[in-house]
VOKOL-892538 format. One record per residue: x, y, z of N, C-alpha, C, O in turn; residue in three letters. Coordinates in pm, whole numbers, plus 50000, padded with zeros to 5 digits. Atoms other than C-alpha are relative to their C-alpha. Layout:
# residues N
XYZXYZXYZXYZALA...
END
This chain:
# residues 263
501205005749939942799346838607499754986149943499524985749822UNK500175013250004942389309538608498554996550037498175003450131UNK501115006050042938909291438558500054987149987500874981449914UNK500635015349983937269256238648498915003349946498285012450001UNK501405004050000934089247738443499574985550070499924973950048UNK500265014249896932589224338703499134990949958498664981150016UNK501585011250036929949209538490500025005949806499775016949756UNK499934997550175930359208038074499774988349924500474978549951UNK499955010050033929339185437873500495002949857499825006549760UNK499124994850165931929191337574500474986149924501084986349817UNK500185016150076931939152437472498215002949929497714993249873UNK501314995850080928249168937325500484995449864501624993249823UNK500115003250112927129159937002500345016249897501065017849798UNK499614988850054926929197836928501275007149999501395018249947UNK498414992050038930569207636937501194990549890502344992249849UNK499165010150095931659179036720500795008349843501785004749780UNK499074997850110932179204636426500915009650025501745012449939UNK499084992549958933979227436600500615001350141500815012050199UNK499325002749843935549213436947501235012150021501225020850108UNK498844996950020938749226936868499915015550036500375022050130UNK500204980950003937869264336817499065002050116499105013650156UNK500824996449872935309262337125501104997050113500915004250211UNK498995002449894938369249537356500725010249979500845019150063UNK498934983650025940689276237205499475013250043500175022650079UNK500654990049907937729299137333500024997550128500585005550202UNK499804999349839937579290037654501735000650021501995010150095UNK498644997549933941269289537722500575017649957501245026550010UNK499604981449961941579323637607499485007350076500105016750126UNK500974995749881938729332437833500454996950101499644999650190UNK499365006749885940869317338095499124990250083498754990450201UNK501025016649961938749282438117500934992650011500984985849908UNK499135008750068941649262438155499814984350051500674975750031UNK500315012149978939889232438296498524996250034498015001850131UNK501605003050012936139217138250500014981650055500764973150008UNK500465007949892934789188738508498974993449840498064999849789UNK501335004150114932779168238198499274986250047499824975550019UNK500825012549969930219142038333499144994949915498365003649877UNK500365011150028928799114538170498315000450003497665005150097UNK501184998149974925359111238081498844981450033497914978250107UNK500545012950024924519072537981501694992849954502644997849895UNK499135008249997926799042038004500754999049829501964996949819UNK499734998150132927029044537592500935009749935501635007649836UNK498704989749991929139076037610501045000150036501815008249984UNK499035002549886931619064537866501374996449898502485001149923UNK498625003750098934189050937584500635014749922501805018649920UNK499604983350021933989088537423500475007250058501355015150024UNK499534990249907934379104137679501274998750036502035007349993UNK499045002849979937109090537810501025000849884502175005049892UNK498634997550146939079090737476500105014849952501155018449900UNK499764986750022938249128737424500735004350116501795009950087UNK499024991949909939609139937814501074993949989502085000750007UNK498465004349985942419113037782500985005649866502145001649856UNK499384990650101943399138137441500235009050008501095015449947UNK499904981449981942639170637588500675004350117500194998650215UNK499225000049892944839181237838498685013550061498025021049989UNK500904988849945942599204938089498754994449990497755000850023UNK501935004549964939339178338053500074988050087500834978450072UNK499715009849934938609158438318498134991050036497064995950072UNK500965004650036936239129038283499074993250136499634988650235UNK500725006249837933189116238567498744991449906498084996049813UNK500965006550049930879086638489498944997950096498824998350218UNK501495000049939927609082238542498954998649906499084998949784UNK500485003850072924409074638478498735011950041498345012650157UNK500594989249956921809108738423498544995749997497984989249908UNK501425005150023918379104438519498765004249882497644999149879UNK500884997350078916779121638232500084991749874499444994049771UNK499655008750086918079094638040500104982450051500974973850043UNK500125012149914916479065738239499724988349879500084976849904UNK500355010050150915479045937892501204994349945501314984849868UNK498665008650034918889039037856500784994350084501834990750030UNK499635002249947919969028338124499804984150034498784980549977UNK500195012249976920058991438241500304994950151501105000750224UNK498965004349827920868973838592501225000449989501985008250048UNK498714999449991923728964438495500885005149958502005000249944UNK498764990950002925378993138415500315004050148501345010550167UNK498994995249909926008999138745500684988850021501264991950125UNK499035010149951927908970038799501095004749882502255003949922UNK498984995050097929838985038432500745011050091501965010550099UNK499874987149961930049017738622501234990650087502404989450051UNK498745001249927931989001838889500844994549987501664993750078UNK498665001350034934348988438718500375007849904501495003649877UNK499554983550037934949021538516500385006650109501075016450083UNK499534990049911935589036238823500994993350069501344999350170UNK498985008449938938289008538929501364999549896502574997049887UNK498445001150159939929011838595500705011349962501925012949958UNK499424984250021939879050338497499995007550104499915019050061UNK500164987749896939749070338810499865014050000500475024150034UNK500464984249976937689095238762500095006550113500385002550226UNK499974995249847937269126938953499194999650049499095006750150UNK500994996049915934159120639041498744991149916499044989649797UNK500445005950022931059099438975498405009349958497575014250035UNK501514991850010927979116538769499965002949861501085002649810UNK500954991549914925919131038625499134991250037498844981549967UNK500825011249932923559114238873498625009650063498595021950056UNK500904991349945920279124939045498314998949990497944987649957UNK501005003150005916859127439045499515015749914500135026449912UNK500824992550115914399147538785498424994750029497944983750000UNK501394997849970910769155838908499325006649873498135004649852UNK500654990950071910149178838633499564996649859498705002449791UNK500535004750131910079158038323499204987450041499404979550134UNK501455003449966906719142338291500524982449959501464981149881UNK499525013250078907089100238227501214992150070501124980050091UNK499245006049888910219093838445499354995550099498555001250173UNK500525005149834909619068438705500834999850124501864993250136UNK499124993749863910939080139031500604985650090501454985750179UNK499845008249940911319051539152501174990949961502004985950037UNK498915003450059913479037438869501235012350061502305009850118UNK498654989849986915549071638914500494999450107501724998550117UNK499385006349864915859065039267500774988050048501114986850165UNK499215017749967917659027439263500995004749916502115001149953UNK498864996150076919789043438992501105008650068502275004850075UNK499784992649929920569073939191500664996250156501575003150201UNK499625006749870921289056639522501164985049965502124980750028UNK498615011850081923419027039323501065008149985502115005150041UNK498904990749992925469056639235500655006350124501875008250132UNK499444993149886925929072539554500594989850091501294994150183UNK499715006649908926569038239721501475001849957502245004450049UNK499075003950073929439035439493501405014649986502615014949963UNK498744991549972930879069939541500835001850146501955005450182UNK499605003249827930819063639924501114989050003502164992550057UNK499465006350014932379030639852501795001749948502784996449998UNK498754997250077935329044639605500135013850052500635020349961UNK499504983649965935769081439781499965005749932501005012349931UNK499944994350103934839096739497498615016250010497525013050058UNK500994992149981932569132139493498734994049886498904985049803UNK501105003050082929169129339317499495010249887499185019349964UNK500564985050040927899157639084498554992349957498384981749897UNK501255005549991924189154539107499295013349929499475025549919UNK501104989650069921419167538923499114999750065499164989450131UNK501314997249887918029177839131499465014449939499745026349957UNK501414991650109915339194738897498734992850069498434980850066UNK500845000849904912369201139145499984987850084498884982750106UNK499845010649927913839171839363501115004350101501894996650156UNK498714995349893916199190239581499694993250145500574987850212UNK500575008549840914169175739918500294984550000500664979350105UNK499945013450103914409140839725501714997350056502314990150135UNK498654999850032917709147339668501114997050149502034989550184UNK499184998649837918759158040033499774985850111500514981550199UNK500145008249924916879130240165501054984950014501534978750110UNK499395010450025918579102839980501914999250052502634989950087UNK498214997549928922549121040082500064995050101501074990750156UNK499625000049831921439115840409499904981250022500794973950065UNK500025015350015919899077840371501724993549987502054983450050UNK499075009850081923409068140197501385006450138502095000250217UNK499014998349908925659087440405501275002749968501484999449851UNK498724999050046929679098340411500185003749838500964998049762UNK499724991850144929319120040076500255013649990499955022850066UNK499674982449997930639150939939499924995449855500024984349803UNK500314995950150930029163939589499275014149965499165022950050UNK500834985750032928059193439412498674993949939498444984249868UNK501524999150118924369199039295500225008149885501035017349879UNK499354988350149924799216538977498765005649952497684999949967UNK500974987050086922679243038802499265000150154498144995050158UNK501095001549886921369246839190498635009049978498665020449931UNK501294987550048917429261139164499375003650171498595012450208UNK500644999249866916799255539542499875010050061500125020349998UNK500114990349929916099276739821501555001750122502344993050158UNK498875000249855918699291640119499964992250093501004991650159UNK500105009549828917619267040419500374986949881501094977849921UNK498975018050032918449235540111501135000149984501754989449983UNK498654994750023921629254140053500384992750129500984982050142UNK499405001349845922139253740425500334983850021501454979450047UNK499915013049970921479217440460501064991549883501794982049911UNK499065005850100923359207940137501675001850073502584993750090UNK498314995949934926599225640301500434989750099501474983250096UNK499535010649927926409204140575499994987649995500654979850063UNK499565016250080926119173340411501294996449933501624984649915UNK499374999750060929079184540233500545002849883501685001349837UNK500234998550139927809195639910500185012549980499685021250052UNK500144985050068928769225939699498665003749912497894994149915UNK500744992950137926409242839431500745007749897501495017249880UNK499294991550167927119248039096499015008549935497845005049916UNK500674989150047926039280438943500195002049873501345002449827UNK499154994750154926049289238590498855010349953498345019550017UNK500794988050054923819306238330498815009250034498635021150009UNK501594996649950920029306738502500355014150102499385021650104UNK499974991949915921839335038791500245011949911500085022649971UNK500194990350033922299357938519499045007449884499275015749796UNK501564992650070918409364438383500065007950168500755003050258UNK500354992349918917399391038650498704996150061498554998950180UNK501215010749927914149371638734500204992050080499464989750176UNK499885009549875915959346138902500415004250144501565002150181UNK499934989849871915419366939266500734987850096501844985850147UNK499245013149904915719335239451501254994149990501654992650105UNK499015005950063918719319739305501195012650020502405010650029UNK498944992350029920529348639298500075010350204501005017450244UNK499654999449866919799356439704500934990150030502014994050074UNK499275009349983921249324139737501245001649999501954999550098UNK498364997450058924669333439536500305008750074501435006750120UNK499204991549945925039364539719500104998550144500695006650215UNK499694999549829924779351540083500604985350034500984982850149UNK499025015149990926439312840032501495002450063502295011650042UNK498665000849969929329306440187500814999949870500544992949773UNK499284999850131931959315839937500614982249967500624977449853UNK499695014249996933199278639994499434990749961499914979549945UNK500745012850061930049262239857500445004449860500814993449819UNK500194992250065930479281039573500804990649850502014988649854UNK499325006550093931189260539215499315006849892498095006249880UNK500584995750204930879279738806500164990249936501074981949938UNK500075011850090929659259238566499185005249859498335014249858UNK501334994850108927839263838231499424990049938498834993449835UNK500645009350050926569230538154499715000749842498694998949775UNK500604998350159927029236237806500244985349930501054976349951UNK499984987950055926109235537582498385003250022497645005949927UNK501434999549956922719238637753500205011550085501275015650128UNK500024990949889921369265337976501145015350002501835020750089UNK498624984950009923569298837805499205014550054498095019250029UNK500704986349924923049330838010499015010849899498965012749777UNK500624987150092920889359037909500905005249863500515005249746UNK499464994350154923339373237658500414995749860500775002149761UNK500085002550069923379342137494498374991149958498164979649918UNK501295006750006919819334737467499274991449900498664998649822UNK500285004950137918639306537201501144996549959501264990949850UNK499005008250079921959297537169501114990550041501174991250164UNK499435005949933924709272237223501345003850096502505007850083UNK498654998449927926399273437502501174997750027501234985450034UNK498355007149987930459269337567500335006350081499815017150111UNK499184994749895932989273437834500565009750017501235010350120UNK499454987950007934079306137759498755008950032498695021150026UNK501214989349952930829318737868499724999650117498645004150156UNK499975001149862931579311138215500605013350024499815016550113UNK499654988150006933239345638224498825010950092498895018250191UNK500824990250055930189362438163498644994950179497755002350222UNK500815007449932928399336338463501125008850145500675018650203UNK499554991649937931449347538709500125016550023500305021350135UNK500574980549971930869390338656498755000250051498435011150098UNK501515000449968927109379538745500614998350167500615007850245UNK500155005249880928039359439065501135012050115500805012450234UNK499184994749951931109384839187499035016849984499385026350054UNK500344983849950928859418839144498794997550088498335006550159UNK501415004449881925729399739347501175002850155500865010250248UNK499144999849941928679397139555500575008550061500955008050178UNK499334988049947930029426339591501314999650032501725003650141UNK498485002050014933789418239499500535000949899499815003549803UNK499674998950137936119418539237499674986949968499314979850062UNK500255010850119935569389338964501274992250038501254979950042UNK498565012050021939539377839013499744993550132500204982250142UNK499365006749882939019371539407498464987250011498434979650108UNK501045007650068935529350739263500544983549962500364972650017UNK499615005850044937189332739063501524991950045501914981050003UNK498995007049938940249324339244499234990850151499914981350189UNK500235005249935938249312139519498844981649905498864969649931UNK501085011450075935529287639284501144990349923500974978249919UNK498825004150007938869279239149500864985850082501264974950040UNK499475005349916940299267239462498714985250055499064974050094UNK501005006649956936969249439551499804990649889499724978949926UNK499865011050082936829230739246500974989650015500704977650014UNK498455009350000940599216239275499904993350104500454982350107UNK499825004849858940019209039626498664984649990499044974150041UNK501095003749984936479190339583500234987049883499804975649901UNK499995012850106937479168939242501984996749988502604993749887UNK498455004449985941369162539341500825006149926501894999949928UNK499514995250086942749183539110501075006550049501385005950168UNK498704995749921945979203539121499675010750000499005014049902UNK500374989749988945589235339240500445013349938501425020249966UNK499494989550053945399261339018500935009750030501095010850151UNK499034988049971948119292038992500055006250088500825006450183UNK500424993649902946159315239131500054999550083500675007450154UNK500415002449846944929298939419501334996250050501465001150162UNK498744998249943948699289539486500505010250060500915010050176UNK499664988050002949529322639460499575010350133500305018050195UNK500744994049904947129336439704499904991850182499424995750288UNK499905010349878947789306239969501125005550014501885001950105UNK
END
């Protein structure tokens, strides 16, 4: 069983004393490749020097809106020439954030839409963040136009699902679908087209119920796929070979074993 984390941020400050032994976990967990996006233009040299070391990490720049204080104009003009030089798979993390108090929407929006011009521009997917801005979010895909990418940690409802699909966008699922409270979120997972369908664990943030209070890593995507495949009502391998296939397909990647296997 082969595994895409679609959303990791393992260039974190918190895995610095033990990267090594958290990658050796996930690949025994059968993680054998993590999607790591970019949070602020200041990271972008790290990053890139940790996935261009790690075989199985693959790097996406961007600029995240909960980190609008660091940001400047002209990093997007940096951005796009990072994305002319390294070819990422994909341009993010990008997006809009309603929920933290002090962000000005307005800044996050010229940031957010600079990015998306630029993935339209370079064919590149987007991975977007949308914390209580999913309407926000949908509006601006549609303003900019000719995009495909994922929302990640999706919190929305089924009819933004719906509309996200046809814009082109997957959802990335990770830890929040397996607390049992999340009713909504977890209707969502079990009636999505298996095709929107992207695991992620955003670690080391956001670790499922069983790791509650603590840091999260890519080997706990496991534990995020048995959640999303028994909502499901399937086995876990034909889960995972499909989120698999949808990852490789969505950030250019080569297509896992599995999903070979099963094509």
């Amino acid at each position: 069983m082969r595994l895409i984390d679609s959303h990791s941020h393992f260039d974190a400050a918190e895995f610095d004393a033990d990267r090594a032994a958290v990658l050796a976990r996930a690949q025994a967990a059968g993680v054998g490749e993590q999607i790591v996006p970019a949070i602020a233009a200041a990271g972008w040299p790290g990053l890139r020097a940790l996935c261009a070391a790690t075989p199985g990490l693959h790097a996406a720049y961007g600029l995240h809106p909960m980190f609008l204080a660091e940001h400047r104009p002209e990093h997007l003009d940096q951005l796009a020439a990072w994305i002319g030089r390294e070819h990422p798979v994909a341009i993010g993390e990008c997006g809009l954030d309603f929920f933290v108090e002090g962000l000005d929407r307005d800044a996050q929006q010229g940031y957010f839409e600079g990015q998306l011009v630029l993935a339209r521009e370079h064919d590149l997917p987007v991975i977007v963040h949308a914390r209580r801005a999913v309407d926000a979010v949908i509006a601006a895909l549609r303003r900019v136009g000719r995009l495909r990418g994922v929302v990640h940690s999706y919190a929305g409802s089924e009819e933004q699902a719906a509309q996200l699909w046809k814009l082109g966008f997957r959802l990335g699922i990770g830890g929040p679908v397996t607390y049992p409270r999340a009713a909504r979120l977890r209707r969502v997972v079990a009636t999505m087209p298996i095709e929107q369908l992207l695991l992620e664990t955003d670690a080391p943030d956001q670790p499922g119920i069983g790791h509650r209070g603590e840091r999260n890593e890519p080997a706990h995507l496991v534990e995020v796929l048995d959640v999303v495949a028994a909502l499901r009502g399937v086995p876990a391998g034909e889960i995972a070979q499909a989120t698999s296939a949808n990852a490789a397909t969505l950030f250019g990647l080569t297509t896992p074993p599995s999903a070979r296997a099963a094509g």
